[in-house]
C-alpha positions as CSV (number, residue, x, y, z in Angstrom):
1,X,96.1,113.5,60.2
2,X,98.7,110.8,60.0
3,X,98.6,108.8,56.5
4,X,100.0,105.4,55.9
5,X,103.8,105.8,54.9
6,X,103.7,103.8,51.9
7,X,101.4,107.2,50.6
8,X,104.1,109.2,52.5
9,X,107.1,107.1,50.7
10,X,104.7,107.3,47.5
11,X,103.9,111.8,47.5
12,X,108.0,112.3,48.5
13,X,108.9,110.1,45.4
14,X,106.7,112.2,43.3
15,X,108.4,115.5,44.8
16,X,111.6,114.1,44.2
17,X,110.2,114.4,40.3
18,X,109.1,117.4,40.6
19,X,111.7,119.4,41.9
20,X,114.1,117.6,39.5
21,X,111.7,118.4,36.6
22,X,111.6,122.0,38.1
23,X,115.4,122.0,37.2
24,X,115.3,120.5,34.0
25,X,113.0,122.6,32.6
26,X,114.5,125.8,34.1
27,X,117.7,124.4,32.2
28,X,115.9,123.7,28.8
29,X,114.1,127.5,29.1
30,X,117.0,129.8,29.4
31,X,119.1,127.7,26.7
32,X,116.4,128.2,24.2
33,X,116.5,131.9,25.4
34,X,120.1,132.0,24.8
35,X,119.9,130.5,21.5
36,X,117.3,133.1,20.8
37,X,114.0,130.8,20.8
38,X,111.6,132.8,22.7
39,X,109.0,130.6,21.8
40,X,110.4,127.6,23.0
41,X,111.5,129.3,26.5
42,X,108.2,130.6,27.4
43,X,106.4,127.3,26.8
44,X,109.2,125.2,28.4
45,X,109.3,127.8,31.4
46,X,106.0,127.8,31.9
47,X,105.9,124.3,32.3
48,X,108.5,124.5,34.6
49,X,106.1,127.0,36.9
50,X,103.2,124.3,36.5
51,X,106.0,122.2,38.1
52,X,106.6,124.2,40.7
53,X,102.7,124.2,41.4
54,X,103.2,120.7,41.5
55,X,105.9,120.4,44.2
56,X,103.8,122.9,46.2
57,X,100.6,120.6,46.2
58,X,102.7,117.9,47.5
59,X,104.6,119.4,50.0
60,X,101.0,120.7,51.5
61,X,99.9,117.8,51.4
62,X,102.7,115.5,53.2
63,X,102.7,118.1,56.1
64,X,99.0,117.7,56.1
65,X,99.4,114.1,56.8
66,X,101.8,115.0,59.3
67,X,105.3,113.7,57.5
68,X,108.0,115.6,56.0
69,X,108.7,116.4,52.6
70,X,112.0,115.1,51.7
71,X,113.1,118.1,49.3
72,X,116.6,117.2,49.4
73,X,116.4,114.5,47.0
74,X,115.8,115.0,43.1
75,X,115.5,112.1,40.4
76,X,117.8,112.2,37.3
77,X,117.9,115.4,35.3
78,X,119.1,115.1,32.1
79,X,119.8,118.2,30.0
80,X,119.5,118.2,26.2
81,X,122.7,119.6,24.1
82,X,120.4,120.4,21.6
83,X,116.7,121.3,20.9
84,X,115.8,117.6,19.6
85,X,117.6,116.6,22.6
86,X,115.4,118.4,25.2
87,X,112.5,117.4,24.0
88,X,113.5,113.7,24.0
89,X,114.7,114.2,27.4
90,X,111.4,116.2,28.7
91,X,108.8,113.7,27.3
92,X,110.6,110.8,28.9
93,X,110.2,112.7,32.1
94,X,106.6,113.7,31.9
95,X,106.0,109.9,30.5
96,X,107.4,108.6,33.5
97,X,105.5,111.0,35.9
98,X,102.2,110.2,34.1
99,X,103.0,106.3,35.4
100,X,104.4,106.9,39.0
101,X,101.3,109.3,38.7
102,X,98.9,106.5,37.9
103,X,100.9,104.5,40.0
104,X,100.3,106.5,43.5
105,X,96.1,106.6,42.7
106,X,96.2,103.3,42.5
107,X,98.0,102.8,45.7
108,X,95.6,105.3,47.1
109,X,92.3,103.2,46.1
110,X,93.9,101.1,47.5
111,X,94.7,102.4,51.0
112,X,91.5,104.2,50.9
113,X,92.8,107.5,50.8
114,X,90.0,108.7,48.4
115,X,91.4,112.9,48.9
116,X,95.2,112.4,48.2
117,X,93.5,110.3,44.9
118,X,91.8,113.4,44.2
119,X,95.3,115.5,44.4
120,X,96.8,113.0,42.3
121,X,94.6,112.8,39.9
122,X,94.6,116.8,39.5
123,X,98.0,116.4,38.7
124,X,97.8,114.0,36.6
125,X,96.0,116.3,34.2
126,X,98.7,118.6,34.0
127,X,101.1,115.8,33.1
128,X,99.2,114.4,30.3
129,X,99.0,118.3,29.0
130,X,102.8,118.1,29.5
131,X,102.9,114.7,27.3
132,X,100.8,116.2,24.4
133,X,102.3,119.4,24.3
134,X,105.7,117.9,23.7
135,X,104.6,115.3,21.7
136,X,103.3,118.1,19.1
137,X,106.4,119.9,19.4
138,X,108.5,116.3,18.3
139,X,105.5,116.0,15.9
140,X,106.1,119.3,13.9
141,X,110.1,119.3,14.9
142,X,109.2,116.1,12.2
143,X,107.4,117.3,9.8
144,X,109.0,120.8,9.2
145,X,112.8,119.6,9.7
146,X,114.7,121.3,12.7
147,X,115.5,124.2,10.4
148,X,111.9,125.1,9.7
149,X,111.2,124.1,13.2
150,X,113.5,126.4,15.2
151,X,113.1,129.5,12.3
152,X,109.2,129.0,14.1
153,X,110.5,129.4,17.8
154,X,112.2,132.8,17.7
């Protein structure tokens, strides 16, 4: 089933998020395991893995519309020195996801492309999950003090 390619151009912009987000994540998980936060690396990698899940979708999809996922190309990943850090750099990501997100349904309304809205908007979900998540984590980071905060991810 052949799509129109600004969906095409719109689904491999998203991947390129994905798999870069993939990256960024797995980064984030094993530093926190290194610094001995097992807390913060098994919620960090398994939001990496909902990533992953992510990237999957949209690669099915694009070869169901008979195009090529472009899997070469990742956005920006930027890796956080510090705890504070990563989470600053995570929400920023999922913040921007949740708007190219929002972004690509609408272009799918649009286009009449009612199924890959439905995709989308599955996603989506995830991706506000991702938002709250790390907004509580920057919320109690806050509140307790890094100290306190990190002494709870071990």
């Amino acid at each position: 089933m052949k799509s129109n390619a600004k969906i095409i151009a719109a689904l491999n912009d998203l991947l390129a998020d994905e798999l870069a987000a993939i990256n960024q994540y797995m980064v984030h998980a094993e530093m926190c395991a290194d610094w001995g936060y097992g807390k913060l690396h098994d919620m960090i990698q398994k939001r990496a893995i909902v990533e992953m899940k992510h990237a999957e979708t949209l690669i099915e999809r694009i070869l169901f519309l008979d195009s090529r996922p472009i899997v070469s190309n990742l956005s920006n990943i930027k890796i956080g020195s510090e705890v504070p850090k990563m989470l600053t750099n995570d929400l920023a990501a999922e913040v921007g996801a949740v708007a190219k997100y929002n972004a690509a349904i609408k272009l799918c309304v649009e286009l009449s492309d009612n199924s890959t809205k439905e995709i989308l908007e599955r996603i989506l979900k995830d991706e506000d999950a991702h938002v709250d998540e790390i907004e509580t984590q920057e919320d109690q980071l806050t509140q307790m003090g890094v100290q306190i905060y990190l002494s709870t991810k071990s």
